[in-house]
C-alpha positions in Angstrom: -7.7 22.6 -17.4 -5.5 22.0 -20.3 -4.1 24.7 -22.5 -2.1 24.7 -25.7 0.1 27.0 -26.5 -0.8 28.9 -29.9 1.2 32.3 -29.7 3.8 33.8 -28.0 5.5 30.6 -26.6 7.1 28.7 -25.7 5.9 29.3 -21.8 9.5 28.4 -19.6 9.3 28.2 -16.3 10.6 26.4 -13.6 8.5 23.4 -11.7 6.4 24.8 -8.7 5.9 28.4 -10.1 2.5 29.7 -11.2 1.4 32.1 -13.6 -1.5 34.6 -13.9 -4.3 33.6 -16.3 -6.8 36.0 -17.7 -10.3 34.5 -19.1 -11.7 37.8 -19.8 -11.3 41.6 -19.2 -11.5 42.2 -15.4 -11.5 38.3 -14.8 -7.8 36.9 -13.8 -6.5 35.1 -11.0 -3.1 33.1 -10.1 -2.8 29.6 -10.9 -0.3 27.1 -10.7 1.0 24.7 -13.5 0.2 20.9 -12.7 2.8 20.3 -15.9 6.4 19.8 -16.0 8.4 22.6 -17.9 9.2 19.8 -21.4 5.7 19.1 -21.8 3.9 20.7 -24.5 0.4 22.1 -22.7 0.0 23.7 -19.6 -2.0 21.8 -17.3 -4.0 23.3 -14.0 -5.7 22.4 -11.3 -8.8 24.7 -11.0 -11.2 24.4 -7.8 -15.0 25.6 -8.1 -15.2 27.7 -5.4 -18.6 28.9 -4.3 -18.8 32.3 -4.7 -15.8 32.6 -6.7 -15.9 34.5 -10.3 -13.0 33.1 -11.6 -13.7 29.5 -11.1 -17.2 29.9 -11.8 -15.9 31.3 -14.9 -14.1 28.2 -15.9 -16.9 25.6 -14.6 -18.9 26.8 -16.4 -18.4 29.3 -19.4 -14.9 28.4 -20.9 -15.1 26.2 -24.0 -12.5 23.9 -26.0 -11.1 27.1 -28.2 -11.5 30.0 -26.2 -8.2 31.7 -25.6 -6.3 32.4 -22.1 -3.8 34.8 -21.7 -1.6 33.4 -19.8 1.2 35.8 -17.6 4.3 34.7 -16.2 6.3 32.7 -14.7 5.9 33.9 -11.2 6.7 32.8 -7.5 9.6 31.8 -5.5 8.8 28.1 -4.4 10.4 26.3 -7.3 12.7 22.9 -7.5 16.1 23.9 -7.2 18.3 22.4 -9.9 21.1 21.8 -8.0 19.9 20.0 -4.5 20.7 16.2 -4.8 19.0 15.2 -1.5 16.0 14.5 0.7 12.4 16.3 -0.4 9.7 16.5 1.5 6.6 17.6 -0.5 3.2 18.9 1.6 0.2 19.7 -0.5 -3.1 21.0 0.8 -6.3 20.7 -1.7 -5.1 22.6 -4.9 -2.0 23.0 -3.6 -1.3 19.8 -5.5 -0.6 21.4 -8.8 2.9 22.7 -8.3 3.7 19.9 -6.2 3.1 17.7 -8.3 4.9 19.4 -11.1 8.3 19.7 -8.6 7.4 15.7 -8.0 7.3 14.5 -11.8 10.0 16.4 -12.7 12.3 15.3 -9.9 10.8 11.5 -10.6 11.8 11.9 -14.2 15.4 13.3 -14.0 16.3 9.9 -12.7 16.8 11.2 -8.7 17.4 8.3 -6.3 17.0 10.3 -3.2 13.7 9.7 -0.9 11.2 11.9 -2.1 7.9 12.2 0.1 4.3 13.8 -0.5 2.0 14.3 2.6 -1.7 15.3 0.8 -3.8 17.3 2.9 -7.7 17.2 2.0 -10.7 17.3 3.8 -12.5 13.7 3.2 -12.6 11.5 0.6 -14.3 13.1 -2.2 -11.9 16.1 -2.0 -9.1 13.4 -2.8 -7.8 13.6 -6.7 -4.8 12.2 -8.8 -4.4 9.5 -6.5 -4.0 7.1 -9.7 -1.6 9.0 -10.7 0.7 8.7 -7.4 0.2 5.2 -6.9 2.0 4.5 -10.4 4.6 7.2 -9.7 5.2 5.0 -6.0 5.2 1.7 -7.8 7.8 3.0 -10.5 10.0 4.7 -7.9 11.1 3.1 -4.8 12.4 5.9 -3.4 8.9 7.9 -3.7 6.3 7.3 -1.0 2.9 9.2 -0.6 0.6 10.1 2.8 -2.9 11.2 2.4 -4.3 13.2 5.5 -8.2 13.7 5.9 -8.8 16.8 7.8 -12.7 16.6 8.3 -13.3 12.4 7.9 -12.8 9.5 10.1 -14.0 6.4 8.9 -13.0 3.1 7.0 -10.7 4.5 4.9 -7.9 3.7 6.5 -6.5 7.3 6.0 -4.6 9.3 8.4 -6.6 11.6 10.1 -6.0 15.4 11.1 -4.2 18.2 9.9 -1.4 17.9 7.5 1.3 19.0 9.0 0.4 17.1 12.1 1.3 13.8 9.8 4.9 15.3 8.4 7.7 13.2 9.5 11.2 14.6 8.6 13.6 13.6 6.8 16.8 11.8 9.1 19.2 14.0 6.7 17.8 17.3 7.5 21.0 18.8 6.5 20.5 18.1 2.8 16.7 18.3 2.9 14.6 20.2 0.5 11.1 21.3 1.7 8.5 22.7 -0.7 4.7 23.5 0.5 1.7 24.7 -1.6 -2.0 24.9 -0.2 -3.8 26.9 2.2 -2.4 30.0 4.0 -3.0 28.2 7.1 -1.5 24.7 6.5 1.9 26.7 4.7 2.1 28.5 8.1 1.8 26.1 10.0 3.9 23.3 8.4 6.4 26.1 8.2 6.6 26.6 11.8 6.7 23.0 12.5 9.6 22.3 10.2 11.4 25.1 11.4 10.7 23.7 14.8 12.1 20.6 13.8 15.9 21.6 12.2 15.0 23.5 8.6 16.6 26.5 8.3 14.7 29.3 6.2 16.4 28.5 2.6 15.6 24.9 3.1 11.9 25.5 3.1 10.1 26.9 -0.3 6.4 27.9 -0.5 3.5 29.7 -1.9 0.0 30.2 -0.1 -3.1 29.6 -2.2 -6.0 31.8 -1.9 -8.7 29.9 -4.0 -11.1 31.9 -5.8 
């Protein structure tokens, strides 16, 4: 979902942080921006949940020129400005919106450090934006992408399993960044694992998505 920004802009915010949006009286919920903070729309990425009013809402009732309050910026898992090193990047579903805004914005400030993605969905068809990280891995050698199938084996050639079951850290876990964004359940448990594996607490940024 695309919005432009008529009144009350601009929107600043940092890449990775979300913002509430509200559709109609009694009908808001948290979303994340897919943009990066310079570009001129916000962008999201909004899953049609069954049973979910808000999402339902947008599938299926909002129009080109209906208007969206949007609220915000909120949340803590943002890129920091001033780490120069390693990120790791783990995304589960949806969870790809802010991740991918902290990714294009790191991509386009010119950063030469490895930056990885590990994509958690449940089969194929769950699977999205992939165009768009294959260009961002051919125009950045130091950017490299995993996608993780929770629910599918097959021909694929995917890797299979949970997310966080696929993370591989960084050698330099000194000057690592992590930052997470998905499921409750995946941002707890790639959380444990990394702390398992060296990250201290203020290397390791994320928000839990509850899709509605």
């Amino acid at each position: 979902m695309r919005l432009a920004i008529e009144a009350g802009g601009p929107f600043v915010f940092s890449a990775g942080q979300y913002a509430q949006l509200e559709f109609a009286p009694g009908l808001s919920r948290h979303y994340s921006m897919a943009s990066t903070p310079h570009e001129a729309e916000l962008v999201f990425h909004i899953r049609h949940m069954p049973g979910g009013r808000t999402s339902a809402h947008v599938a299926t009732q909002l129009k080109v020129g209906d208007k969206v309050k949007v609220s915000g910026p909120l949340g803590v898992a943002y890129l920091r400005d001033n780490h120069a090193g390693p990120a790791l990047l783990v995304a589960g579903g949806s969870g790809l919106a802010p991740i991918q805004s902290i990714l294009r914005t790191l991509l386009e400030r010119g950063r030469t450090a490895p930056v990885t993605l590990y994509f958690g969905v449940r089969s194929e068809r769950d699977l999205y934006h992939e165009a768009l990280l294959k260009d961002l891995a051919l125009r950045h050698p130091n950017f490299s992408y995993h996608v993780v199938l929770s629910e599918q084996k097959g021909a694929s050639g995917r890797r299979y399993g949970l997310v966080h079951q696929a993370i591989e850290v960084p050698t330099a876990i000194d000057s690592a960044m992590a930052y997470l964004a998905g499921p409750p359940v995946m941002v707890e448990a790639a959380t444990a694992l990394l702390g398992s594996r060296g990250f201290l607490p203020r290397q390791i940024h994320a928000d839990a998505f509850y899709n509605q």
